[in-house]
FIFILUM-48699 format. One record per residue (C-alpha): residue number from 1; residue in three letters; x, y, z. Coordinates in pm, 1 decimal, padded with zeros to 6 digits. Example, Ala and Ser with C-alpha at 12.3 -4.5 7.8 and 13.67 -1.06 7.14 Angstrom:
+-----+--------+----------+----------+----------+
: num : residu :       xx :       yy :       zz :
+-----+--------+----------+----------+----------+
:   1 :    ALA :  01230.0 : -00450.0 :  00780.0 :
:   2 :    SER :  01367.0 : -00106.0 :  00714.0 :
+-----+--------+----------+----------+----------+
END
This chain:
+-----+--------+----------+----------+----------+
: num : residu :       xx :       yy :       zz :
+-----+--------+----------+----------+----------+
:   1 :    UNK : -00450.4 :  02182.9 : -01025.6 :
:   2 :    UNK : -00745.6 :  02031.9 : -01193.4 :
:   3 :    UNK : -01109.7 :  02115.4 : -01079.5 :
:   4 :    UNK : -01208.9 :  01766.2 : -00842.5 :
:   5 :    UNK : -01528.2 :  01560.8 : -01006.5 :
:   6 :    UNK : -01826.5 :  01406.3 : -00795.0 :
:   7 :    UNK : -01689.6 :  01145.9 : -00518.0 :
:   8 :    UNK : -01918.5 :  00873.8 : -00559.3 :
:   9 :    UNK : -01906.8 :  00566.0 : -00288.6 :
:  10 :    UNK : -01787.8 :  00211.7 : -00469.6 :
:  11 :    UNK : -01852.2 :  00034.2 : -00162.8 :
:  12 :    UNK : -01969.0 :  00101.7 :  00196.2 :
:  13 :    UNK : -01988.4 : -00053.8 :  00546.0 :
:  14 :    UNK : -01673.9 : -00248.2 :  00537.0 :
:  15 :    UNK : -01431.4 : -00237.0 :  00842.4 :
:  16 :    UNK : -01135.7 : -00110.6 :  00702.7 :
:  17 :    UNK : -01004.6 : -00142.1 :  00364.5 :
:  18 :    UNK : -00640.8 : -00156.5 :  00206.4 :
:  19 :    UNK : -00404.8 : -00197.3 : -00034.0 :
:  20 :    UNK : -00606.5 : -00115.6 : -00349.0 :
:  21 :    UNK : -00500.8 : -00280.7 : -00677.2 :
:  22 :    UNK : -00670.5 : -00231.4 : -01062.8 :
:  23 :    UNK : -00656.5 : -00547.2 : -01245.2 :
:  24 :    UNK : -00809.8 : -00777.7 : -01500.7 :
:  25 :    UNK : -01172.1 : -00506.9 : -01524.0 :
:  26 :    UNK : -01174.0 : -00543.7 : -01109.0 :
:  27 :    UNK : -01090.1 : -00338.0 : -00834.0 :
:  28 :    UNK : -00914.2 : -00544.2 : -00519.8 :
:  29 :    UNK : -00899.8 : -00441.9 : -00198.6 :
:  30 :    UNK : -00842.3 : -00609.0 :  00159.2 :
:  31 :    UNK : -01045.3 : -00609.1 :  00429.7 :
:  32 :    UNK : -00805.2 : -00638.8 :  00740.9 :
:  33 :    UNK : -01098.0 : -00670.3 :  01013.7 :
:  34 :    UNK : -01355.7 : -00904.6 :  00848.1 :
:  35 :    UNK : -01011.0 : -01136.2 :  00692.3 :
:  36 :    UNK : -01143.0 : -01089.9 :  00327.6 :
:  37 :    UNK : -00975.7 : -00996.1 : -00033.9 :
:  38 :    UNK : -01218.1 : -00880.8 : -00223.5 :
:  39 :    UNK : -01304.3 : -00739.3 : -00585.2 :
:  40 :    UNK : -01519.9 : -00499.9 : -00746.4 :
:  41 :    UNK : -01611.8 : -00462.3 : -01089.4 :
:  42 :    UNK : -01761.5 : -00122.0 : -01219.6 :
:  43 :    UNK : -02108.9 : -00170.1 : -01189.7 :
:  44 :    UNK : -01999.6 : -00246.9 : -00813.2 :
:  45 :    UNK : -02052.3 : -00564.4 : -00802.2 :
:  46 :    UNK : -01855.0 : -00748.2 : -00478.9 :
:  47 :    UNK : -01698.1 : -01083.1 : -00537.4 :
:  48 :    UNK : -01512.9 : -01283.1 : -00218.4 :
:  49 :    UNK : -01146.2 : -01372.5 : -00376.7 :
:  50 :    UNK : -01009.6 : -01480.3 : -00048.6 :
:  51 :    UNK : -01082.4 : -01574.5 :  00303.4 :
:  52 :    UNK : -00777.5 : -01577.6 :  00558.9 :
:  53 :    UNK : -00762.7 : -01679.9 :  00935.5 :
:  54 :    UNK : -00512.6 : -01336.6 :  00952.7 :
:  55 :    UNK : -00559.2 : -00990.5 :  00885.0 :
:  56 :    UNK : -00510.7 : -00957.1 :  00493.3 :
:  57 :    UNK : -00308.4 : -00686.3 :  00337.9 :
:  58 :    UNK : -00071.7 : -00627.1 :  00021.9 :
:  59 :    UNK : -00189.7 : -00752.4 : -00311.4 :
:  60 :    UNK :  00007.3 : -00893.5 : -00565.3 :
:  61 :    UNK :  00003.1 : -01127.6 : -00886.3 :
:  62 :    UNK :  00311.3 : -01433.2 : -00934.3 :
:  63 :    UNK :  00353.3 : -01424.6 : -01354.2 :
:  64 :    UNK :  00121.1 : -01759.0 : -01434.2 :
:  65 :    UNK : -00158.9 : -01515.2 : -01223.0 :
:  66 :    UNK : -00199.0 : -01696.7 : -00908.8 :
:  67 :    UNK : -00275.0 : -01368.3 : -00641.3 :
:  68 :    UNK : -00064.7 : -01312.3 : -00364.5 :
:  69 :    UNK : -00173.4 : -01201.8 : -00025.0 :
:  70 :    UNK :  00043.8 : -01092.9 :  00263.5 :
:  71 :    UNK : -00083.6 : -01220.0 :  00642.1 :
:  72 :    UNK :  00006.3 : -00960.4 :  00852.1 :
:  73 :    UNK :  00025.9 : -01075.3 :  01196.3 :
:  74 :    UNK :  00206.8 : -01438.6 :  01144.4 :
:  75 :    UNK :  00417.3 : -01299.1 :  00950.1 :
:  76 :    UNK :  00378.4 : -01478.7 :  00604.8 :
:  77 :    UNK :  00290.6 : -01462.0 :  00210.3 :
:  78 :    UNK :  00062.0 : -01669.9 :  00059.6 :
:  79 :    UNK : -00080.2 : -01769.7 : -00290.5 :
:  80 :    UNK : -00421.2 : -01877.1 : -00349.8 :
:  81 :    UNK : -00455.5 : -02219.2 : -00559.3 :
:  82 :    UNK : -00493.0 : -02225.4 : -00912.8 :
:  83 :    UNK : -00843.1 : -02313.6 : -00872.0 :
:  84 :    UNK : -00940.0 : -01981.5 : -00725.4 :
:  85 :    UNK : -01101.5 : -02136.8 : -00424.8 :
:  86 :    UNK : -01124.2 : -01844.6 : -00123.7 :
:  87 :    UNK : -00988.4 : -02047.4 :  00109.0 :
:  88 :    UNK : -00725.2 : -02234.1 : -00138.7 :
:  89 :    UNK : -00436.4 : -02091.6 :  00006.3 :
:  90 :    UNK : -00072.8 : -02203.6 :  00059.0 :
:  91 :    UNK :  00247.2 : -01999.0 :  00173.3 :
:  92 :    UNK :  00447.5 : -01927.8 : -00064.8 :
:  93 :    UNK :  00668.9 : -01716.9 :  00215.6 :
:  94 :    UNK :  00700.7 : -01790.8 :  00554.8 :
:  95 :    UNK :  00939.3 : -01382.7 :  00661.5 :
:  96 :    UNK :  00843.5 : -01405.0 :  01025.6 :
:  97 :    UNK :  01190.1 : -01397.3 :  01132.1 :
:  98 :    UNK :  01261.0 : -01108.3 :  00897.2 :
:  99 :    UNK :  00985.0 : -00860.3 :  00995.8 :
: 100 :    UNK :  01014.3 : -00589.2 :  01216.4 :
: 101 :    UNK :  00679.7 : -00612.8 :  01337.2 :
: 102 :    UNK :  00360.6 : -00668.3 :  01173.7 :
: 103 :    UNK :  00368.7 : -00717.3 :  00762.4 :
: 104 :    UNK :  00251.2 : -00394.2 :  00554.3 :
: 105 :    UNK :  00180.5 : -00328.6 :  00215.4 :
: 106 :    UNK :  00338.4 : -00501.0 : -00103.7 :
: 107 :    UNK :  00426.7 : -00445.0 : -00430.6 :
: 108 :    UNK :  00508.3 : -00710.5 : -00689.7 :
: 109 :    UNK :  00687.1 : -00690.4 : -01000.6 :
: 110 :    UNK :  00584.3 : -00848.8 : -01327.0 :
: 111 :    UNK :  00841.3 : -01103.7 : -01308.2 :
: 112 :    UNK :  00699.5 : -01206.7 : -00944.4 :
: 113 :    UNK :  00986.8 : -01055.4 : -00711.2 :
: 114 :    UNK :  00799.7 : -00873.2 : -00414.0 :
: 115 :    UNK :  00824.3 : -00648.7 : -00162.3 :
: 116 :    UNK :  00718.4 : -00631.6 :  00179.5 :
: 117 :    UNK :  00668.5 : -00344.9 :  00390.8 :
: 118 :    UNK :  00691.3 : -00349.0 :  00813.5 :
: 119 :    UNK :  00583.9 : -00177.7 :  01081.2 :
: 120 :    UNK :  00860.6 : -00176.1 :  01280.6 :
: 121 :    UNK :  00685.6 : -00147.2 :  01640.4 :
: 122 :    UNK :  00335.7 : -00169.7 :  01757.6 :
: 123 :    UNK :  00168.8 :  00153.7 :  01622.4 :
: 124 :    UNK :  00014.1 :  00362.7 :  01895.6 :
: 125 :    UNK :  00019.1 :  00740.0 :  01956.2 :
: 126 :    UNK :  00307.5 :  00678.7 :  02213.9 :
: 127 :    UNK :  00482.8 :  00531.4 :  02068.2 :
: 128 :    UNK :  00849.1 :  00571.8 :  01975.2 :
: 129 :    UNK :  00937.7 :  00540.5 :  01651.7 :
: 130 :    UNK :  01112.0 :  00266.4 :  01571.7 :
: 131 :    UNK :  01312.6 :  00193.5 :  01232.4 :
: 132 :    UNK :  01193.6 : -00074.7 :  01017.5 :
: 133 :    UNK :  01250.8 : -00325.9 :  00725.4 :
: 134 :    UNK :  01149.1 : -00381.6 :  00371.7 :
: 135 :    UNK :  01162.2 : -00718.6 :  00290.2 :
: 136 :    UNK :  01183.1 : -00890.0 : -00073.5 :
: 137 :    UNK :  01049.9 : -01190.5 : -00153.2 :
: 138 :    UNK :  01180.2 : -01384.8 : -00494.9 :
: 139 :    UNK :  00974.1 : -01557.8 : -00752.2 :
: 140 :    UNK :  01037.7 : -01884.1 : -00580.2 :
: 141 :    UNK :  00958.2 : -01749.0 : -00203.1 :
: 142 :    UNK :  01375.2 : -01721.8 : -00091.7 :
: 143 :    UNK :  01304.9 : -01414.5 :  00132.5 :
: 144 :    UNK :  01588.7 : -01173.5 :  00257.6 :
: 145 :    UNK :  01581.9 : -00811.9 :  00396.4 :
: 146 :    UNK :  01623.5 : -00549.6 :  00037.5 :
: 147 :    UNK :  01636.9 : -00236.6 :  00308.7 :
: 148 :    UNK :  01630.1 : -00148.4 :  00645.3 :
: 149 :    UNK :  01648.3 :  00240.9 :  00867.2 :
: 150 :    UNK :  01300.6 :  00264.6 :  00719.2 :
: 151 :    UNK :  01082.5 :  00502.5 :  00934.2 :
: 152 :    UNK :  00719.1 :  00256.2 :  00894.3 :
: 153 :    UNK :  00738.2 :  00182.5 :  00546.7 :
: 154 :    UNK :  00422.8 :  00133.7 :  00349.3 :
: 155 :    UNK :  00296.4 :  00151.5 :  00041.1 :
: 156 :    UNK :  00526.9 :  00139.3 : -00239.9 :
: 157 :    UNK :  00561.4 :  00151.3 : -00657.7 :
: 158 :    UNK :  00813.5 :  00070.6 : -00935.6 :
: 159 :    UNK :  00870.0 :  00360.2 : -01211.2 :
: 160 :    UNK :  00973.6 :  00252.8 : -01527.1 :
: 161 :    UNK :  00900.0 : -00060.0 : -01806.1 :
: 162 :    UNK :  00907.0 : -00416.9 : -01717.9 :
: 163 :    UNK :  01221.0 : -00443.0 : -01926.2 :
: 164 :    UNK :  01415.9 : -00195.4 : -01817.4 :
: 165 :    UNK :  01789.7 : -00311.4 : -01692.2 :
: 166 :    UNK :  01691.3 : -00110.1 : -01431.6 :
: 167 :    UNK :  01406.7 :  00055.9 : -01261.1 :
: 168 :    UNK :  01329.5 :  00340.1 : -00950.1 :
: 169 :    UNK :  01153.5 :  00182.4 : -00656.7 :
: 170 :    UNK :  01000.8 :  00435.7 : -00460.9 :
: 171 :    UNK :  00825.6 :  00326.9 : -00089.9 :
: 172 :    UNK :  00634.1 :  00587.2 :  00176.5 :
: 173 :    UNK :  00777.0 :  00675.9 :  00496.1 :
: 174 :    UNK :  00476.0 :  00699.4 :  00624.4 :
: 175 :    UNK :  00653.5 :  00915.2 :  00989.8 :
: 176 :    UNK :  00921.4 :  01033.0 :  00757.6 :
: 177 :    UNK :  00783.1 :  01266.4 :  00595.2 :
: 178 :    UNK :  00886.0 :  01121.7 :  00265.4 :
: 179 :    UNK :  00884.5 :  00932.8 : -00005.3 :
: 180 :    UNK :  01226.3 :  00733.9 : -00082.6 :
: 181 :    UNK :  01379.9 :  00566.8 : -00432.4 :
: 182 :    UNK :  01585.9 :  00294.8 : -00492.1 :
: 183 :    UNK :  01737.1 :  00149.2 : -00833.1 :
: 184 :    UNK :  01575.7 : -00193.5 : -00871.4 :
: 185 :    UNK :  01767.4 : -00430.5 : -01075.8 :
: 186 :    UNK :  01655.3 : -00757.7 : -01258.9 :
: 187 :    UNK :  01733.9 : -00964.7 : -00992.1 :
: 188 :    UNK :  01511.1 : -00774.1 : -00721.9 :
: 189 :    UNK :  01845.0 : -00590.9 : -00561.8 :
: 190 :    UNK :  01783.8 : -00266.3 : -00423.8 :
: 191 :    UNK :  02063.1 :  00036.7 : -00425.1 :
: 192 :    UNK :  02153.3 :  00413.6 : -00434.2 :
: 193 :    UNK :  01915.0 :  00496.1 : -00203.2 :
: 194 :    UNK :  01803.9 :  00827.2 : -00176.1 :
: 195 :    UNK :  01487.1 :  01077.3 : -00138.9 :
: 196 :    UNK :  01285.9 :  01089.7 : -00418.8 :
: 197 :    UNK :  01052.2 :  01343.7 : -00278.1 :
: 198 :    UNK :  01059.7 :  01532.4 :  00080.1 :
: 199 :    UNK :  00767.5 :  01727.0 :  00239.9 :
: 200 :    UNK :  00929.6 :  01932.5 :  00479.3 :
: 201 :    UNK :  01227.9 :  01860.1 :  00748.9 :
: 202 :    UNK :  01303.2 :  01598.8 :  00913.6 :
: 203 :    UNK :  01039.6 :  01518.3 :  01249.0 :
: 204 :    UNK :  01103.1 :  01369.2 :  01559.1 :
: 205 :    UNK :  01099.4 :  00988.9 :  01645.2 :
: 206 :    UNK :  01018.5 :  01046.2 :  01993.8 :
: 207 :    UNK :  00656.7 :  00945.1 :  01913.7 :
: 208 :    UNK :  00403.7 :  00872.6 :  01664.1 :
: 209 :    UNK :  00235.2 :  01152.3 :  01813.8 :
: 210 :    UNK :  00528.6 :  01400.6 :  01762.5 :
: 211 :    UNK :  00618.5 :  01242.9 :  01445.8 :
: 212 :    UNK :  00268.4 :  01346.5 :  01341.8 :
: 213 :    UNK :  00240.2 :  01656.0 :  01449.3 :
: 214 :    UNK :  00583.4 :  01769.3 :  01286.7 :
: 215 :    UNK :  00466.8 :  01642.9 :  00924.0 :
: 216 :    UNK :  00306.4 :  01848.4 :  00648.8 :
: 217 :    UNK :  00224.9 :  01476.0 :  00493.5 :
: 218 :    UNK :  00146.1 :  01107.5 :  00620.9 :
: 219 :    UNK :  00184.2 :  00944.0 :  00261.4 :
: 220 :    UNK :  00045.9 :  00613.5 :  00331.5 :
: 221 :    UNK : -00089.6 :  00353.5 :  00025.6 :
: 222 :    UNK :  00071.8 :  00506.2 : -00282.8 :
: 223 :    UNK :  00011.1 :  00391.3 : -00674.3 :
: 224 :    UNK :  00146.5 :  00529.3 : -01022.7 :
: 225 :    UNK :  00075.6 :  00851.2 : -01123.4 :
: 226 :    UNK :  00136.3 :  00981.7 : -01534.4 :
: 227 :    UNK :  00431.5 :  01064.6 : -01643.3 :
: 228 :    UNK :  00685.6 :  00915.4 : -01389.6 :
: 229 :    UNK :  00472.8 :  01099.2 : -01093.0 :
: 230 :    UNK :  00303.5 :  00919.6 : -00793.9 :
: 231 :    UNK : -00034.7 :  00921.6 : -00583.5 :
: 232 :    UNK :  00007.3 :  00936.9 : -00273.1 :
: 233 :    UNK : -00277.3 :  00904.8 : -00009.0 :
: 234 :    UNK : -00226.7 :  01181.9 :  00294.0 :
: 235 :    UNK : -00321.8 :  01017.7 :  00585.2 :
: 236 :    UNK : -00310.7 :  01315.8 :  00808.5 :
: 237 :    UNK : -00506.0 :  01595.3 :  00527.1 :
: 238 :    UNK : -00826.0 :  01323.4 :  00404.7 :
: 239 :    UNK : -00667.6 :  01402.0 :  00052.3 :
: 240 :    UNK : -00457.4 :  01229.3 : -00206.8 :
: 241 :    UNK : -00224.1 :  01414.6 : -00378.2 :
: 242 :    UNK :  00014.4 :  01352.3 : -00663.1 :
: 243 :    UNK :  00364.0 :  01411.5 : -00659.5 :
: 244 :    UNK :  00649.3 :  01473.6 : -00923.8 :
: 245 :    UNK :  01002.7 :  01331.8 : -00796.2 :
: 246 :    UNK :  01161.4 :  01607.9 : -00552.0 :
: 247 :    UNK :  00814.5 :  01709.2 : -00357.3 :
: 248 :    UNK :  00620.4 :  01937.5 : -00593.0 :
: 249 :    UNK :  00261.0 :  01826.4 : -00551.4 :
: 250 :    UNK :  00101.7 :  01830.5 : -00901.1 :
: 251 :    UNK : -00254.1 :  01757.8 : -00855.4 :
: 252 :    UNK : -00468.4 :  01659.3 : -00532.3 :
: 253 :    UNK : -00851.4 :  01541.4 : -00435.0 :
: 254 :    UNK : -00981.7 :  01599.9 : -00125.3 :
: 255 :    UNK : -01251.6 :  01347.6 :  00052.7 :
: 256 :    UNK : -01372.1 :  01499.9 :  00331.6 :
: 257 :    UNK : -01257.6 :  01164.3 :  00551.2 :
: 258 :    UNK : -00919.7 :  00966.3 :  00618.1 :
: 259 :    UNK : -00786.1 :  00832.6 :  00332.1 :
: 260 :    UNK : -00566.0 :  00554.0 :  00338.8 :
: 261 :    UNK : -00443.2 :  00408.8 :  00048.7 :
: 262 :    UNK : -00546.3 :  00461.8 : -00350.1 :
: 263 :    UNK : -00551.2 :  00311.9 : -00690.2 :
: 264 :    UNK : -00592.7 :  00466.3 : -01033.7 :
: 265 :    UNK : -00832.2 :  00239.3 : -01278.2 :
: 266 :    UNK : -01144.0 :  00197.5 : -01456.3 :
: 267 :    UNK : -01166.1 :  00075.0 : -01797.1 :
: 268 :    UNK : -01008.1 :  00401.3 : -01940.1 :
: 269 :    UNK : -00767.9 :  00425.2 : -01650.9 :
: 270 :    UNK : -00896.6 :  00746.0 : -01506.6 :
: 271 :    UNK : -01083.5 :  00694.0 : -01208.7 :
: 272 :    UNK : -00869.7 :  00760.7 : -00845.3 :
: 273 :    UNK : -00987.2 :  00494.9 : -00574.3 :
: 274 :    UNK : -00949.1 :  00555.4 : -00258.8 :
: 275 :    UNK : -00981.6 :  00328.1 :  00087.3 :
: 276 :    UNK : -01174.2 :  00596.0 :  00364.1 :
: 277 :    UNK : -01215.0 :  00557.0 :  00685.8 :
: 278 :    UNK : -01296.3 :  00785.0 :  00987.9 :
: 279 :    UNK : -00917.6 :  00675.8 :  01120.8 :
: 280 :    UNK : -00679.9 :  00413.1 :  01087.2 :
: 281 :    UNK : -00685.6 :  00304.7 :  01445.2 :
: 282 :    UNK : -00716.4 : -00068.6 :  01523.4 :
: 283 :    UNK : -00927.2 : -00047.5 :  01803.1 :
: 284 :    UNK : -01169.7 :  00216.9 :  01666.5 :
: 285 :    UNK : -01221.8 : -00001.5 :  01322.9 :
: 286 :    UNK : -01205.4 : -00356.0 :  01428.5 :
: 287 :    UNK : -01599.1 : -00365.8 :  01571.4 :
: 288 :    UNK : -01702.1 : -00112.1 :  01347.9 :
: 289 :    UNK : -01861.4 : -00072.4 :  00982.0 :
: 290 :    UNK : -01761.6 :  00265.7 :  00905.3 :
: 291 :    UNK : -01496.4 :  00199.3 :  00592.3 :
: 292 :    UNK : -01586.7 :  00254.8 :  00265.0 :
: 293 :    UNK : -01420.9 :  00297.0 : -00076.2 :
: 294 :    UNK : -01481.2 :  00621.8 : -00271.1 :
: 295 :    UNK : -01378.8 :  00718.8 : -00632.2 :
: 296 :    UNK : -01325.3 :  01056.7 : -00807.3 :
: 297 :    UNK : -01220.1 :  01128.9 : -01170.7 :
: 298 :    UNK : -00884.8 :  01214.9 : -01285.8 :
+-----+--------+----------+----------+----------+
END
């Protein structure tokens, strides 16, 4: 493994940031507890790119550019207005009636087919388990369910060029233990499912606690790693690791905090974000300042 660089701290005394994204010289993140999407350019500059009256969460871009945003508690997708106004914003999804609980994370394709990660029960230490859905969204907002018997799916990437016939979808488990694939067609169908990379046996369901206790790794916000290999940020070891498909871990940083979710970027596309936090518990973060994102050369 490579010898880890200087962490340096990006931003500070946020309440809890998420689903980091690289694009267009800017690094965007959500804010769940202070309702914001915001971006940062490399001399760390903050700019306010939207304002919501939900908790904010997976980032994504429809193909004319207009940023998606998914609103975790009610349950919907929306798009902010071509006129980049904050608080110019529509839904372009209402999956409510899909979602196993609260929305997640969310990955969207170039050609503007998403996909929506859910909880699948309200997340405490006692609680059990519960499978959940992944939910796609097409370019013109028709939502159905893409997969289901997912054990708290989050974060999630696509392998392979935009043209591709078809492509490997890979999402965390975040209590599985695992990180599972899917071949993606055109069309934003998902099939042959299988593991794409396991870190030890199967854990229990019985609770969160359990399920935590059993697992060598929480992979939580994922992004693209080289060569067909993926980041993954270990929610239960403060570290993010990279991982080759079947489970060998490659490469890994260490942060000396929770990390929760990552993004590789910079203008030569070799600085490793990562979203930090002393935990990932609601009611420890909601009132509190303590977030921050960190970076560390790759």
């Amino acid at each position: 493994m490579a010898e880890q660089g200087a962490i340096t701290t990006v931003v500070a005394d946020r309440a809890f940031l998420e689903c980091p994204r690289w694009r267009d010289g800017r690094l965007w993140v959500s804010d769940l507890y202070t309702r914001e999407v915001l971006s940062i350019d490399e001399d760390k500059g903050v700019r306010v790119e939207a304002t919501l009256d939900d908790q904010p969460s997976g980032l994504g871009w429809l193909p004319d550019g207009r940023l998606l945003v998914v609103s975790m508690v009610d349950g919907r997708i929306l798009v902010r207005g071509d006129d980049r106004d904050p608080r110019s914003l529509s839904v372009h999804a209402d999956v409510a009636h899909l979602a196993t609980g609260k929305l997640n994370d969310m990955t969207v394709d170039p050609s503007g087919h998403a996909f929506v990660s859910t909880f699948g029960f309200e997340f405490r230490s006692r609680s059990y388990v519960e499978s959940a859905v992944l939910i796609h969204v097409a370019p013109d907002g028709a939502a159905r369910v893409a997969a289901d018997d997912l054990l708290f799916p989050n974060g999630s990437v696509i392998l392979g060029a935009a043209d591709d016939p078809v492509r490997v979808f890979v999402v965390a488990e975040s209590m599985g233990n695992r990180l599972t694939a899917f071949d993606l067609d055109r069309n934003g169908a998902l099939t042959n499912r299988r593991v794409w990379a396991a870190f030890g046996p199967e854990v229990p369901r019985t609770s969160v606690r359990d399920a935590m206790a059993a697992s060598q790794v929480a992979p939580d916000g994922i992004c693209l790693g080289t060569d067909d290999t993926v980041w993954v940020a270990d929610a239960l070891n403060q570290r993010v690791i990279r991982v080759a498909e079947g489970g060998e871990i490659l490469d890994e940083r260490r942060f000396g905090t929770g990390v929760f979710a990552c993004a590789v970027g910079g203008s030569q596309h070799d600085v490793l974000y990562a979203c930090a936090a002393p935990s990932s518990s609601e009611h420890q973060r909601r009132d509190t300042r303590e977030a921050s994102l960190l970076a560390v050369p790759i």
